[in-house]
PDB file of N, CA, C and O in Angstrom:
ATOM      1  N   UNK A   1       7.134  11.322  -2.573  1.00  0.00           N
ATOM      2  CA  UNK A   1       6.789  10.048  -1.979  1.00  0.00           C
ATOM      3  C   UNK A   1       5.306  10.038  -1.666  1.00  0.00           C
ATOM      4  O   UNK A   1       4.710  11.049  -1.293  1.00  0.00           O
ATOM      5  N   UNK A   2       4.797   8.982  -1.816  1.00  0.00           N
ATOM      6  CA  UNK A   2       3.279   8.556  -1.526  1.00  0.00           C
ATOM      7  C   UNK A   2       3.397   7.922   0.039  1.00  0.00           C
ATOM      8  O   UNK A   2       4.441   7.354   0.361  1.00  0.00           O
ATOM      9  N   UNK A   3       2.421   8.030   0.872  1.00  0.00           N
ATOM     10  CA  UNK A   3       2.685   7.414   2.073  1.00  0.00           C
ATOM     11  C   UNK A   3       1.249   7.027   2.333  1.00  0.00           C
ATOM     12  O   UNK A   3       0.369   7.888   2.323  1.00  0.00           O
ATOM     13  N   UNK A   4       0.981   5.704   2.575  1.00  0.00           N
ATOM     14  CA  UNK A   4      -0.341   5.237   2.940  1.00  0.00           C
ATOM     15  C   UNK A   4      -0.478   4.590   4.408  1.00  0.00           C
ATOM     16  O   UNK A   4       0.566   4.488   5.053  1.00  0.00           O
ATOM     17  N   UNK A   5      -1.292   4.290   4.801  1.00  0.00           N
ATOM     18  CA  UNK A   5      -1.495   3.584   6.395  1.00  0.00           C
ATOM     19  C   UNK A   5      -2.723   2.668   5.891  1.00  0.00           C
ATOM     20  O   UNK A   5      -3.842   3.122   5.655  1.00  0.00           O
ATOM     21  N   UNK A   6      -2.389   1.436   5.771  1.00  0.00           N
ATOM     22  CA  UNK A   6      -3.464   0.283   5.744  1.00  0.00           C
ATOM     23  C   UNK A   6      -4.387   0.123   6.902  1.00  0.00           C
ATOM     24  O   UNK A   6      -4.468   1.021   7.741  1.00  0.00           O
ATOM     25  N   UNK A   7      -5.030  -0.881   6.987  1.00  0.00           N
ATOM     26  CA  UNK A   7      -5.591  -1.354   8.355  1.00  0.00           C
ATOM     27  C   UNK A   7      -5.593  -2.516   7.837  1.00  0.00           C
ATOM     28  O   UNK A   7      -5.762  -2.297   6.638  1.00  0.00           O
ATOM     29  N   UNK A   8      -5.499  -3.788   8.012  1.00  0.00           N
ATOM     30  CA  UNK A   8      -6.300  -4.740   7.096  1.00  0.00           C
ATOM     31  C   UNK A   8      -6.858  -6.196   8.848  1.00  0.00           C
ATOM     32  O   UNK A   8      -6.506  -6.727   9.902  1.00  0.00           O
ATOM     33  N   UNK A   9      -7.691  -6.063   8.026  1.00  0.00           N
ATOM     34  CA  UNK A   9      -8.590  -7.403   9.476  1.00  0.00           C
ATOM     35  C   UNK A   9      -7.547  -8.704   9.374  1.00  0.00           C
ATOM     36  O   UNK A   9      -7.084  -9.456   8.517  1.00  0.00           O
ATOM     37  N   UNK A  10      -7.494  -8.514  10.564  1.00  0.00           N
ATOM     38  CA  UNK A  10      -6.692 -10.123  10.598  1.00  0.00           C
ATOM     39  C   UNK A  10      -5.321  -9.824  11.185  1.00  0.00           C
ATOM     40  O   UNK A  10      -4.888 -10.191  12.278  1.00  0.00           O
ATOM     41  N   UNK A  11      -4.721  -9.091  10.258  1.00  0.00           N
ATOM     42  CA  UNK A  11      -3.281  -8.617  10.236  1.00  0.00           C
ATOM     43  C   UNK A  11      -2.983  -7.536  11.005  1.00  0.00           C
ATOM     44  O   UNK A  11      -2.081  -7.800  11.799  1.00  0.00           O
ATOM     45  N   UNK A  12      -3.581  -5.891  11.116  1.00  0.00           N
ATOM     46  CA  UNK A  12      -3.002  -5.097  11.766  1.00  0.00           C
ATOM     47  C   UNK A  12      -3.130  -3.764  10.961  1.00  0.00           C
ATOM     48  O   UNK A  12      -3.898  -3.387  10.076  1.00  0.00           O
ATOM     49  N   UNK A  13      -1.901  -3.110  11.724  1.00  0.00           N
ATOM     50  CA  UNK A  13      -1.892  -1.841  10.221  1.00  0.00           C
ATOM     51  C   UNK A  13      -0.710  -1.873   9.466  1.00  0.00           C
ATOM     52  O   UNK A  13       0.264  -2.401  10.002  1.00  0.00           O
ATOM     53  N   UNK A  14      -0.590  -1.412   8.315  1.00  0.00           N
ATOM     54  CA  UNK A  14       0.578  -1.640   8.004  1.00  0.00           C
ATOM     55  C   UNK A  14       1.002   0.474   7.008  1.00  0.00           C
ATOM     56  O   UNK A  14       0.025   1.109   6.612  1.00  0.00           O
ATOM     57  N   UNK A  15       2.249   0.998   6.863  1.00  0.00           N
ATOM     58  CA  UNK A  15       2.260   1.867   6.364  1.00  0.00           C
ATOM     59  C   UNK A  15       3.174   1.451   4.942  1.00  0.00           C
ATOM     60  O   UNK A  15       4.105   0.665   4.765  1.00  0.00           O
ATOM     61  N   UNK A  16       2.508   2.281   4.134  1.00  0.00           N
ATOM     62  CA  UNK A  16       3.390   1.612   2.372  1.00  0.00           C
ATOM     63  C   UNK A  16       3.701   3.134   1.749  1.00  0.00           C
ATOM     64  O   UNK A  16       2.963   4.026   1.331  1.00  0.00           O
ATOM     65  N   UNK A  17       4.866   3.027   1.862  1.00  0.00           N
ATOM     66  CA  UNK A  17       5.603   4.228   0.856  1.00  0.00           C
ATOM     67  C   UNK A  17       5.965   3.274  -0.388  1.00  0.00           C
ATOM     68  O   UNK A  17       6.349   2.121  -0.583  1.00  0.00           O
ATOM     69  N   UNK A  18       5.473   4.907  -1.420  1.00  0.00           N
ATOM     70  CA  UNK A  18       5.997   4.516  -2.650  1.00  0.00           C
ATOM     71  C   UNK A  18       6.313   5.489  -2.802  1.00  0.00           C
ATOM     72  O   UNK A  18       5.952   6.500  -2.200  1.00  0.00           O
ATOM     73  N   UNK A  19       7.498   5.320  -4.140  1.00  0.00           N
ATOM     74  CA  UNK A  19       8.426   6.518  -4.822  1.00  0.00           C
ATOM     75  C   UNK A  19       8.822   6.221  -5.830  1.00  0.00           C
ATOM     76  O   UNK A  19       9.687   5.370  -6.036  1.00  0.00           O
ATOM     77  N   UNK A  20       8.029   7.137  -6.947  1.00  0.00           N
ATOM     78  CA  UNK A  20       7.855   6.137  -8.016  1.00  0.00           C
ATOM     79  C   UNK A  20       9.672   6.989  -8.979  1.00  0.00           C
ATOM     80  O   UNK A  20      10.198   8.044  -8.622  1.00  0.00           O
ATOM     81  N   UNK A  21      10.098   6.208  -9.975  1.00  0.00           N
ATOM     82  CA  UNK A  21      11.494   6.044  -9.921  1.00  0.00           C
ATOM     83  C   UNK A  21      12.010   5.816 -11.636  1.00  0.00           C
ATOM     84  O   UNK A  21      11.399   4.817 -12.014  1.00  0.00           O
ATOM     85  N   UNK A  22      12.558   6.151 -12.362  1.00  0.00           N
ATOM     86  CA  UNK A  22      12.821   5.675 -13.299  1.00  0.00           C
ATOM     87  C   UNK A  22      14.016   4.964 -13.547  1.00  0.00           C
ATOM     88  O   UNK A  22      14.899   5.821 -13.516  1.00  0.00           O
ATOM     89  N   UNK A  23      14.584   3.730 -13.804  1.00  0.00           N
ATOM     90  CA  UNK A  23      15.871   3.135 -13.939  1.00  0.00           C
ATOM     91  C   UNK A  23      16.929   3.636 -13.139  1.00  0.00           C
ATOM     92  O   UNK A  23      17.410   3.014 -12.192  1.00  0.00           O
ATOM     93  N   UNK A  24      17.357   4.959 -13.584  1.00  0.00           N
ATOM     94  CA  UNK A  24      18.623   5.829 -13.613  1.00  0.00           C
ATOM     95  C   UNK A  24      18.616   5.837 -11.671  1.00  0.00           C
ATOM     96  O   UNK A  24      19.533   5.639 -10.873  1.00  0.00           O
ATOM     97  N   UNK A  25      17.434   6.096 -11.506  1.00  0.00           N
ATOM     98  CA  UNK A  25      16.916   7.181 -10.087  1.00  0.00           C
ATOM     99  C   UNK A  25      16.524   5.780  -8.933  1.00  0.00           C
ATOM    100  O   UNK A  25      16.194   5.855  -7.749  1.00  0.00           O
ATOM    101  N   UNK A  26      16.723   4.482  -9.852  1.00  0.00           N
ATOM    102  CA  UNK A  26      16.027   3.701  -8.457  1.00  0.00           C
ATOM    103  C   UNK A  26      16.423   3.321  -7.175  1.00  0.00           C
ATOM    104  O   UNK A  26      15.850   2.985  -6.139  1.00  0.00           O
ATOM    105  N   UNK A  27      18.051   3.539  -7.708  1.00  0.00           N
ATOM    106  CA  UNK A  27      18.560   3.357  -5.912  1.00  0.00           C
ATOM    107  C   UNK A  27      18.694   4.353  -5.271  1.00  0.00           C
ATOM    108  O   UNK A  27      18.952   4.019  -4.115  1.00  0.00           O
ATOM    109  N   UNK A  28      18.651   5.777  -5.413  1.00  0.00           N
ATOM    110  CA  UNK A  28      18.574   6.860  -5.043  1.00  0.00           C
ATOM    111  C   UNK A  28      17.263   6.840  -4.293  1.00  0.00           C
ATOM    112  O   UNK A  28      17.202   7.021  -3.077  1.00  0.00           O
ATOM    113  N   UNK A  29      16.299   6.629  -5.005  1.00  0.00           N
ATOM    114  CA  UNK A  29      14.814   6.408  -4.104  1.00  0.00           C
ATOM    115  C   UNK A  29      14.837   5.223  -3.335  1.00  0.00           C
ATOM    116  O   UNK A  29      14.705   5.349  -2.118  1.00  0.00           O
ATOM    117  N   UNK A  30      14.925   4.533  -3.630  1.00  0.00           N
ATOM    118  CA  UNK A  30      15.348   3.050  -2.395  1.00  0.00           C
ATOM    119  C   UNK A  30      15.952   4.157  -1.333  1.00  0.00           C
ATOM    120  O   UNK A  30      15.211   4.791  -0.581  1.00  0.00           O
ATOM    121  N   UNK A  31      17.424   4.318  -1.360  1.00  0.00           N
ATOM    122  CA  UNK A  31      18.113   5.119  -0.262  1.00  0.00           C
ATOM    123  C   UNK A  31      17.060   6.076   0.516  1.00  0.00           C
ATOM    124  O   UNK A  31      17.033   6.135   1.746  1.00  0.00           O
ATOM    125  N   UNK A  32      16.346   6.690  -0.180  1.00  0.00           N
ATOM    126  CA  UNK A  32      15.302   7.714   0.161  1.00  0.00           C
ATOM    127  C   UNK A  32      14.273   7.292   1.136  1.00  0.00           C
ATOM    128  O   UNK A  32      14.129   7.818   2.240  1.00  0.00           O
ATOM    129  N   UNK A  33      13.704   6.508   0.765  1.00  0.00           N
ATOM    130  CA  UNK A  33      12.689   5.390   1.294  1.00  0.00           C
ATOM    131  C   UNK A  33      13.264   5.094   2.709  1.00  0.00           C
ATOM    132  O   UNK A  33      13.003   5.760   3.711  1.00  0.00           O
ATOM    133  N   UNK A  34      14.051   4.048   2.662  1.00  0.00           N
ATOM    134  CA  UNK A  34      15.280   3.265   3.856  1.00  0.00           C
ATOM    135  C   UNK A  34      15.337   4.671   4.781  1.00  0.00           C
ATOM    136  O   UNK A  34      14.995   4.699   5.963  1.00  0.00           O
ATOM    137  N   UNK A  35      15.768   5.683   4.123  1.00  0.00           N
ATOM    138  CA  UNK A  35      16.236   7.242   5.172  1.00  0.00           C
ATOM    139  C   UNK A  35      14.845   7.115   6.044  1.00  0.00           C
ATOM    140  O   UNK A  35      14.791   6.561   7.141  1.00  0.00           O
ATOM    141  N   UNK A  36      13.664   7.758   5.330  1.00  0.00           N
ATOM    142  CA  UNK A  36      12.484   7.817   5.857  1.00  0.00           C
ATOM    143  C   UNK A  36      12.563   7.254   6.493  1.00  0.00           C
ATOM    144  O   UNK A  36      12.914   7.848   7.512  1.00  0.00           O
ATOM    145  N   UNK A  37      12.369   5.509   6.749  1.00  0.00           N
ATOM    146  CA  UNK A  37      11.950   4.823   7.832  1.00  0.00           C
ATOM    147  C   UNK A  37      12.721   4.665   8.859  1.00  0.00           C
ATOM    148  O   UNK A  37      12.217   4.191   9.877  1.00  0.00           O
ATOM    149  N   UNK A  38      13.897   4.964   8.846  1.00  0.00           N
ATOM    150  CA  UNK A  38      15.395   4.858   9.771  1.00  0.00           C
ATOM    151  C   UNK A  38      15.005   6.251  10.594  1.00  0.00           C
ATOM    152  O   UNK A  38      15.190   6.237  11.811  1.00  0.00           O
ATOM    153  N   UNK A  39      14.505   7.375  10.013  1.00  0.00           N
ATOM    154  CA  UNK A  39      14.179   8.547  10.776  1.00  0.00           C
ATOM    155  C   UNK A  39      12.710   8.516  11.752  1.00  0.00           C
ATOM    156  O   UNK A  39      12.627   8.952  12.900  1.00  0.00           O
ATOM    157  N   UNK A  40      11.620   7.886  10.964  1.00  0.00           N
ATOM    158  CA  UNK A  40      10.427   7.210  11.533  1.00  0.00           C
ATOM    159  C   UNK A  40      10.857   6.312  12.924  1.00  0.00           C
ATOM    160  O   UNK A  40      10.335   6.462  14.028  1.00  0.00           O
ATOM    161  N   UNK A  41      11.942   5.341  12.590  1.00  0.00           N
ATOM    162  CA  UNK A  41      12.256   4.444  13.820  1.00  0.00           C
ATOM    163  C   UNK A  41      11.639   3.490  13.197  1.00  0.00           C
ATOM    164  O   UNK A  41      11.635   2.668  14.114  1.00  0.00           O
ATOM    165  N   UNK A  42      11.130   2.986  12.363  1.00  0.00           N
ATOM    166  CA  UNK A  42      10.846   1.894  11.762  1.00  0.00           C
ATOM    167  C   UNK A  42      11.610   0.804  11.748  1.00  0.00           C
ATOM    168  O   UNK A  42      12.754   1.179  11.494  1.00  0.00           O
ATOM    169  N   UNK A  43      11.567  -0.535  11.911  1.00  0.00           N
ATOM    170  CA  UNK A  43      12.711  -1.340  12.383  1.00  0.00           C
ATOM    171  C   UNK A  43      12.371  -2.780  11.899  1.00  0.00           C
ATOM    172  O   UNK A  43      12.987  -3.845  11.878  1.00  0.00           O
ATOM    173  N   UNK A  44      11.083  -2.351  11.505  1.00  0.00           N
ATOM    174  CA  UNK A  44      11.224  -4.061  10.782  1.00  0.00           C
ATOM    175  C   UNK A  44       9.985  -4.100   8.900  1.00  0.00           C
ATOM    176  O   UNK A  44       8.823  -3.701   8.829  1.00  0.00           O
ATOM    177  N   UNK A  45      10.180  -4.239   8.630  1.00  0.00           N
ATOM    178  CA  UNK A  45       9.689  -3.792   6.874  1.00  0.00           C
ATOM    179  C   UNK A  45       9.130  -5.172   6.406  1.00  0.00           C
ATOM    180  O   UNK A  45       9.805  -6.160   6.694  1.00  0.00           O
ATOM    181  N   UNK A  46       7.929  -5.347   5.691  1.00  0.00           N
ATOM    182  CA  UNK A  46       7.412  -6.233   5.140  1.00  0.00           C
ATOM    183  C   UNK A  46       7.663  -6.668   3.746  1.00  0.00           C
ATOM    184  O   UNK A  46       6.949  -6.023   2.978  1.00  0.00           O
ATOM    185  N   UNK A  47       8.507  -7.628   3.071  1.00  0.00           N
ATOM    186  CA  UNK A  47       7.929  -7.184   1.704  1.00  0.00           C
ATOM    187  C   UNK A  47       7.183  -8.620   0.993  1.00  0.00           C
ATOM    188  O   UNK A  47       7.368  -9.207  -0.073  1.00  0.00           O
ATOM    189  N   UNK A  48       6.280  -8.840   2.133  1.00  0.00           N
ATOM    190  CA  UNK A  48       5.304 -10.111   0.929  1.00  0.00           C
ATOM    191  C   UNK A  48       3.755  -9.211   1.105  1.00  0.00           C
ATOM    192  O   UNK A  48       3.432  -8.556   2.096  1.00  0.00           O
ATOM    193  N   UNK A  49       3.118  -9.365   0.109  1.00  0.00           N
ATOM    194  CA  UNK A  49       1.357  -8.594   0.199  1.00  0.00           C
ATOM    195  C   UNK A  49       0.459  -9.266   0.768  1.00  0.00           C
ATOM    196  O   UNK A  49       0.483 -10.489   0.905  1.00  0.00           O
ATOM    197  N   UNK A  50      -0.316  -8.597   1.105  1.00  0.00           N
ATOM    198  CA  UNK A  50      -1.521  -8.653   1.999  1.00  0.00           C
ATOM    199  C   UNK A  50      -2.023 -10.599   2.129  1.00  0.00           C
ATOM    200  O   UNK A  50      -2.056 -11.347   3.106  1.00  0.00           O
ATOM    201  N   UNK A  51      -2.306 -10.808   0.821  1.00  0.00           N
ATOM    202  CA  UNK A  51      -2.811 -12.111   0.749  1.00  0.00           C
ATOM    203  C   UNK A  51      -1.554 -13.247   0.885  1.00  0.00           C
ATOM    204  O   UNK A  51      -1.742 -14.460   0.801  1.00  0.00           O
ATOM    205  N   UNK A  52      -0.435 -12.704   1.078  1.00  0.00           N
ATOM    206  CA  UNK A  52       0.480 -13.941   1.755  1.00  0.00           C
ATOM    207  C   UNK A  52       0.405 -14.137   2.888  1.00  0.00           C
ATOM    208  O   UNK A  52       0.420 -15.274   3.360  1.00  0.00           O
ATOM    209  N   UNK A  53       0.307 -13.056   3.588  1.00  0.00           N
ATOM    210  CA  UNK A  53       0.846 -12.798   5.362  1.00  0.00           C
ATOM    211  C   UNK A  53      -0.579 -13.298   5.726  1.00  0.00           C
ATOM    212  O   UNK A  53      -0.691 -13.775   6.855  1.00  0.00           O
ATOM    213  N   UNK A  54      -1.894 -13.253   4.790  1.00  0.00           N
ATOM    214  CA  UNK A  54      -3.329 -14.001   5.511  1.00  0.00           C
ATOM    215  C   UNK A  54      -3.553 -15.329   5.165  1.00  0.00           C
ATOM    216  O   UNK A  54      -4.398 -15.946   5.814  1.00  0.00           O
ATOM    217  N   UNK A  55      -2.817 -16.014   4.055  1.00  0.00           N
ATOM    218  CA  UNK A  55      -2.528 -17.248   3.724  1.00  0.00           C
ATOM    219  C   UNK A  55      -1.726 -17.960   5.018  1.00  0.00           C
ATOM    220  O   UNK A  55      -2.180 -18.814   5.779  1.00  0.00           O
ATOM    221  N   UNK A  56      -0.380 -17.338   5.032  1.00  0.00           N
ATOM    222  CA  UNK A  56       0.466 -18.073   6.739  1.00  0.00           C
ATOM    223  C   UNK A  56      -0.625 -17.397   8.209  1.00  0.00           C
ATOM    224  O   UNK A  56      -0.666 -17.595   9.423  1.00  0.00           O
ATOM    225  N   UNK A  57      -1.127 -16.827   7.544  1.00  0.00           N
ATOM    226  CA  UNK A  57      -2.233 -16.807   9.038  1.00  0.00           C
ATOM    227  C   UNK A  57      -2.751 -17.759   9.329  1.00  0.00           C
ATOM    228  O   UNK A  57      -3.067 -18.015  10.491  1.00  0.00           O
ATOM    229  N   UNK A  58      -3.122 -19.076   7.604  1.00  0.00           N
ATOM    230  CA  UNK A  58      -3.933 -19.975   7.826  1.00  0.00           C
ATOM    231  C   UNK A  58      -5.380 -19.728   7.703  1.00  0.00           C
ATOM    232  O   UNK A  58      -6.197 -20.630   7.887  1.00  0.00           O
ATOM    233  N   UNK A  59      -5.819 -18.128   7.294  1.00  0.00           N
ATOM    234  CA  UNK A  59      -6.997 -17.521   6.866  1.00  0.00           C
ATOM    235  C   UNK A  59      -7.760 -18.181   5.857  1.00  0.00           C
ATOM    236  O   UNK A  59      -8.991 -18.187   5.864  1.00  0.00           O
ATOM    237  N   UNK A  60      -6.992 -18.787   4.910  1.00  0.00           N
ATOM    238  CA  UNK A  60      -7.620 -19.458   3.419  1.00  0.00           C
ATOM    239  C   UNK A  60      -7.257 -20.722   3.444  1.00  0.00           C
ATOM    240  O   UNK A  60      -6.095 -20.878   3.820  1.00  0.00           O
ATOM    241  N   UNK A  61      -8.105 -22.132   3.054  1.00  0.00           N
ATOM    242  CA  UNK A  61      -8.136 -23.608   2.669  1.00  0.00           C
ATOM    243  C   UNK A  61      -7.617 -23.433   1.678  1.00  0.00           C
ATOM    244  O   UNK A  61      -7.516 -22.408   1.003  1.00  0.00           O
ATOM    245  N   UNK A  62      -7.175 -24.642   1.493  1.00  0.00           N
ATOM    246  CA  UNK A  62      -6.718 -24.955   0.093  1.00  0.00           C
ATOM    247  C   UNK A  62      -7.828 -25.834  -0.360  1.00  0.00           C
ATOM    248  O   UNK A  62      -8.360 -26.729   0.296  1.00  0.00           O
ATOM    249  N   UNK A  63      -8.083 -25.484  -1.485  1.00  0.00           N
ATOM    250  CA  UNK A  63      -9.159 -26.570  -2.286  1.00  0.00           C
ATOM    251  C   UNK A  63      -8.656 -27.803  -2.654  1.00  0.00           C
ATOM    252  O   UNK A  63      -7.604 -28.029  -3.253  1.00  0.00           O
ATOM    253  N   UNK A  64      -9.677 -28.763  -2.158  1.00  0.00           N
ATOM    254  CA  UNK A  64      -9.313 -30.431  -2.635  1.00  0.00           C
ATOM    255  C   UNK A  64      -8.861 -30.965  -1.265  1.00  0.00           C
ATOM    256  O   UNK A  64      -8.505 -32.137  -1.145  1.00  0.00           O
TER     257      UNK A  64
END
């Protein structure tokens, strides 16, 4: 597993595991993943990227 810790302005920090997976193996790593953060105490999980969650911030206009 890869484990990163963001920071990003605006938003906060955020931590991103990856586990990279081939077909056969992907829910096995999902399960893997889910374990990790259930053992972390992790309790609430993001899954839209950086430039959505600063878009509903209201960070960016829309042109026109």
């Amino acid at each position: 597993m890869k484990i990163s810790v963001d920071e990003v302005t605006h938003l906060g920090s955020f931590m991103e595991i990856e586990k990279f997976a081939d077909e056969e193996s992907f829910e096995k790593s999902k399960q893997d993943i889910f374990g990790l953060l259930q053992q972390l105490g992790v309790k609430e999980t993001v899954k839209k990227d950086y430039l959505e969650l600063l878009w509903e911030k209201g960070l960016f206009k829309k042109d026109g």
